[in-house]
C-alpha positions as CSV (number, residue, x, y, z in Angstrom):
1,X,-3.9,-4.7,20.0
2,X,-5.3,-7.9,18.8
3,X,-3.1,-9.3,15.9
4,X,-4.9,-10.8,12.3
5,X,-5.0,-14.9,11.9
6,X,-2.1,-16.1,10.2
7,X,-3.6,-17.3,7.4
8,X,-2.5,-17.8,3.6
9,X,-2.5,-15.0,1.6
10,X,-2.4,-14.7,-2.1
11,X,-1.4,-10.9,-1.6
12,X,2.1,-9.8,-3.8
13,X,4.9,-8.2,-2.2
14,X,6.1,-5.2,-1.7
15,X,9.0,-5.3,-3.6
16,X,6.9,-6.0,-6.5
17,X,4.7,-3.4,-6.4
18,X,7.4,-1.1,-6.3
19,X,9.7,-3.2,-9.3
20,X,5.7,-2.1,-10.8
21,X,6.2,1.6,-9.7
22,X,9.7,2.0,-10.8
23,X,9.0,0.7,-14.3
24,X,6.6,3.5,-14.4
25,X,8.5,6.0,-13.6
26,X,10.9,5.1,-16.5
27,X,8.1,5.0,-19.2
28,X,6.3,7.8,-18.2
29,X,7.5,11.5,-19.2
30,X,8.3,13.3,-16.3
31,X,5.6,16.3,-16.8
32,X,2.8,13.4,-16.8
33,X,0.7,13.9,-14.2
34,X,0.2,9.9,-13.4
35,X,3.9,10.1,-13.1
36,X,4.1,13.0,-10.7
37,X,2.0,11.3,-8.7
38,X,4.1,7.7,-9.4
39,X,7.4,9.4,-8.2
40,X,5.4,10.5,-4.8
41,X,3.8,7.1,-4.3
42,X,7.2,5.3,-4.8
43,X,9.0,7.4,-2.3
44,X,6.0,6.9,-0.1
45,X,6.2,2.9,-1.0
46,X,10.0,2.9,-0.6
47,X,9.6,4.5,3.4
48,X,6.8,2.3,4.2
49,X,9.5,-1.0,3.3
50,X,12.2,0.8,4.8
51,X,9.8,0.9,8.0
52,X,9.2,-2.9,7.7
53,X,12.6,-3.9,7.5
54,X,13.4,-2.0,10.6
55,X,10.9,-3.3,12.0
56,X,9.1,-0.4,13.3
57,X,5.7,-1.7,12.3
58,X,3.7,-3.8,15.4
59,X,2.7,-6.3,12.8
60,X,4.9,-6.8,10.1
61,X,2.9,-9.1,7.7
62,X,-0.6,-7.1,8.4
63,X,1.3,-3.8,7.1
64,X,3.1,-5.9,4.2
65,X,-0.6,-6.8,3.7
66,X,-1.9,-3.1,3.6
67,X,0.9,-1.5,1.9
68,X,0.1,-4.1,-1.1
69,X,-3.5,-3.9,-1.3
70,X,-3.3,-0.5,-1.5
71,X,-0.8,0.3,-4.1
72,X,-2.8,-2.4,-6.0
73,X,-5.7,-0.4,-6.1
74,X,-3.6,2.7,-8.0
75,X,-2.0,0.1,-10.0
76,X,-5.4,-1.1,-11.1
77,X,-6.5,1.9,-11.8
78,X,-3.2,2.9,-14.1
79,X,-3.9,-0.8,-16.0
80,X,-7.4,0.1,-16.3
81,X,-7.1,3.6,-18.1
82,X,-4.3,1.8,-20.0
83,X,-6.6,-0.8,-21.7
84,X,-9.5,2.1,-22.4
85,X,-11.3,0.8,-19.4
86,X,-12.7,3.2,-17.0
87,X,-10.3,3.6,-13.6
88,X,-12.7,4.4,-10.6
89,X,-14.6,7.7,-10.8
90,X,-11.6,9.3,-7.9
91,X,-8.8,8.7,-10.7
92,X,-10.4,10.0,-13.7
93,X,-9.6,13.7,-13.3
94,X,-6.1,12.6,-12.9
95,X,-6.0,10.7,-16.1
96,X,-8.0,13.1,-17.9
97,X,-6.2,16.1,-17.1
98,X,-2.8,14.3,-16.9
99,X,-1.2,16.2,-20.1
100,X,-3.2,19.7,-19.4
101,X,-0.5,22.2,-19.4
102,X,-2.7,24.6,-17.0
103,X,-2.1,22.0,-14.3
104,X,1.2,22.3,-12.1
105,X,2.9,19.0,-10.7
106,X,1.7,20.2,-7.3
107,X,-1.6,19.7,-8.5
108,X,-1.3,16.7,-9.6
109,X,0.7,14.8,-6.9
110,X,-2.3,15.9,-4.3
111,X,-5.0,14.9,-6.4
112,X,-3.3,11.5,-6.6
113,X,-2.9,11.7,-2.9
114,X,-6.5,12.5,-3.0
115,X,-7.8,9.5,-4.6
116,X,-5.8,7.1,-3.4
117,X,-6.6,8.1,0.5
118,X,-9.9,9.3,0.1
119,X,-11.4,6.3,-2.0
120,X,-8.6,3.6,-1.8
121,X,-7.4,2.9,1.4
122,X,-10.6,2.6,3.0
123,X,-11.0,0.1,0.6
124,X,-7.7,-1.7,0.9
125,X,-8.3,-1.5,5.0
126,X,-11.8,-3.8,3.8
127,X,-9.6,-6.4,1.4
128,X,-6.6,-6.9,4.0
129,X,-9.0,-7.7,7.0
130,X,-10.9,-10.2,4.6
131,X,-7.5,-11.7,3.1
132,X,-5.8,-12.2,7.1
133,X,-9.5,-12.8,8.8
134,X,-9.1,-9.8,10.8
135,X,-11.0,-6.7,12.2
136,X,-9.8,-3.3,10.7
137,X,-9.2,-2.1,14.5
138,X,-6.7,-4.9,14.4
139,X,-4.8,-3.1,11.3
140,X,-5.4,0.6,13.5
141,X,-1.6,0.4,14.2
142,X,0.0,-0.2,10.7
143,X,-2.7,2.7,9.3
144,X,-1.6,5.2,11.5
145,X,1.9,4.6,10.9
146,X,1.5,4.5,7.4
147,X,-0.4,7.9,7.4
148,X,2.0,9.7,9.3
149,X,4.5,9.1,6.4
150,X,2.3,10.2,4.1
151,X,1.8,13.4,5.9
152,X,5.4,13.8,6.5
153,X,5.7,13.1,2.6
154,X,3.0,15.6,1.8
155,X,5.1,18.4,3.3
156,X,7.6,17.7,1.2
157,X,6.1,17.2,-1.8
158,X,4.7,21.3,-1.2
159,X,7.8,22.4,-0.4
160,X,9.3,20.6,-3.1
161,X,6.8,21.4,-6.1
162,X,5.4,24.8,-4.7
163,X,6.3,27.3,-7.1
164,X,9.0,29.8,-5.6
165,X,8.3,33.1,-4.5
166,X,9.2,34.4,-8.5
167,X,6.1,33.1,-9.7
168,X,4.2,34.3,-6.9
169,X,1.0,35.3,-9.2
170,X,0.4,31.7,-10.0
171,X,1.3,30.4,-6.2
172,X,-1.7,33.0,-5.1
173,X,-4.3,30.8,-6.7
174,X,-3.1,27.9,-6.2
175,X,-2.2,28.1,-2.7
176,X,-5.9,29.0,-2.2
177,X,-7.2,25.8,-4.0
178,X,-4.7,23.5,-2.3
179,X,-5.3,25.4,1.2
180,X,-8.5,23.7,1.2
181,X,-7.7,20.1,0.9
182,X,-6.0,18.3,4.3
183,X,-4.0,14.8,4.1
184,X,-5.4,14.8,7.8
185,X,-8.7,15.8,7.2
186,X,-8.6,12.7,4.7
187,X,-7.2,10.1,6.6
188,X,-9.5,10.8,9.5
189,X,-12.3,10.4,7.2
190,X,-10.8,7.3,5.3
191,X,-10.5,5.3,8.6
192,X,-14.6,5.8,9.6
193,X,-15.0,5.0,5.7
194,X,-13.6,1.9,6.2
195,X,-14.9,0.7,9.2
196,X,-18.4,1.6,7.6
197,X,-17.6,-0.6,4.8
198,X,-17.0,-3.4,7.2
199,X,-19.9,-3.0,9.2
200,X,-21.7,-3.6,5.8
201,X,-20.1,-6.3,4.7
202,X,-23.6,-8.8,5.0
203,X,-25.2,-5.6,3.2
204,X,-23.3,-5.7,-0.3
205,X,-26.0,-3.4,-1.7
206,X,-25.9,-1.3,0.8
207,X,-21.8,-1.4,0.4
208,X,-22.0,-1.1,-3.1
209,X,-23.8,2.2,-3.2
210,X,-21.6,3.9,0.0
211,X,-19.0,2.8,-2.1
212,X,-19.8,4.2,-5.3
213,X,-20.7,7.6,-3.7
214,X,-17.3,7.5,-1.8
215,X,-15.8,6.8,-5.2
216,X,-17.6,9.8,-6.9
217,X,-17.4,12.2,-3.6
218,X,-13.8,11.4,-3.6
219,X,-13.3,12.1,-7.8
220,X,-15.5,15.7,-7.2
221,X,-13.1,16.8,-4.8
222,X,-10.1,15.4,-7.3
223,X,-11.6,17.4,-9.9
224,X,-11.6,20.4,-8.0
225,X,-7.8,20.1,-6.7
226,X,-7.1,19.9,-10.9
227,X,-8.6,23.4,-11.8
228,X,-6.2,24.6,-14.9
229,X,-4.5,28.2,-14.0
230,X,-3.3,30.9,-15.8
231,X,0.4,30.6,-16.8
């Protein structure tokens, strides 16, 4: 694997993003469904630095890289809908519907997985090849990594916030609506997202509407994952 240009980056670090995430989780009431998703991001966040500091990572700095542009991208979004600013069209459900009481945790930690893998990391693939000068097949190795902990987390985030076999007239419905989104299914189509976007990088029109219908695509599907059910 080719390595990116060691060039200077303006690009925060990772312990700051998650000082950022952790300062969330402490103003946010726990049945919020930003901060459902929060506490799954951190823990995601927290295993990705742990990863680093082993060194388990092929490129260090190009996954520091990645791991920062893309919590930035949720981080955005939560300072967006904070200042009555619109957050992309992939987190609106989940700001919209974060205080419905028909929507279970579960719910809300996937669609928050949702947007932020469908819509965000192609995008974060885009700004950490432009900030290092690098190809996005050059950053192959840190995404794959970093997906396989999120698909390691997503199993445990269902087995942690699926409802036990006592309520087993709400887990019926909602293990049919969650039964048809896949983390792997995303991430597969996340990684051609991104190398699309960089292919049209001379095209910004062209860029700018496959990114808009990503962002939309990506929110339909978010919306879907938040259906309310019965209590």
């Amino acid at each position: 694997m080719a390595h990116c240009e060691q060039v200077p980056t303006a690009v925060r670090t990772v312990d700051s993003v998650l000082t950022r995430m952790r300062a969330l989780d402490a103003a946010l009431p726990g049945r919020d469904g930003v901060a459902v998703f929060n506490r799954v991001y951190l823990a995601v966040t927290e295993e990705v630095d742990r990863h680093i500091d082993s060194g388990r990572f092929t490129d260090a700095r190009a996954a520091i890289a990645l791991d920062v542009r893309f919590a930035e991208r949720f981080l955005d979004a939560v300072d967006a809908a904070a200042q009555d600013r619109r957050p992309p069209a992939c987190w609106r459900p989940v700001f919209q519907f974060r205080r419905h009481p028909g929507v279970r945790p579960l719910q809300f930690a996937l669609a928050g997985v949702n947007a932020h893998i469908g819509h965000d990391l192609a995008l974060a693939v885009v700004d950490t090849c432009r900030t290092l000068g690098c190809e996005p097949v050059d950053l192959e190795d840190e995404f794959d990594r970093v997906g396989d902990l999120l698909v390691s987390l997503e199993e445990r985030v269902r087995d942690e916030l699926m409802p036990g076999p006592d309520l087993l007239q709400i887990a019926d419905p909602l293990t049919h609506l969650l039964g048809s989104w896949s983390l792997d299914r995303a991430r597969d189509a996340t990684w051609a997202a991104a190398r699309a976007l960089w292919a049209l990088r001379r095209l910004p029109d062209v860029a700018g509407e496959f990114t808009e219908r990503l962002d939309a695509a990506v929110g339909f599907a978010g919306r879907m994952l938040l259906t309310p059910l019965p209590d």
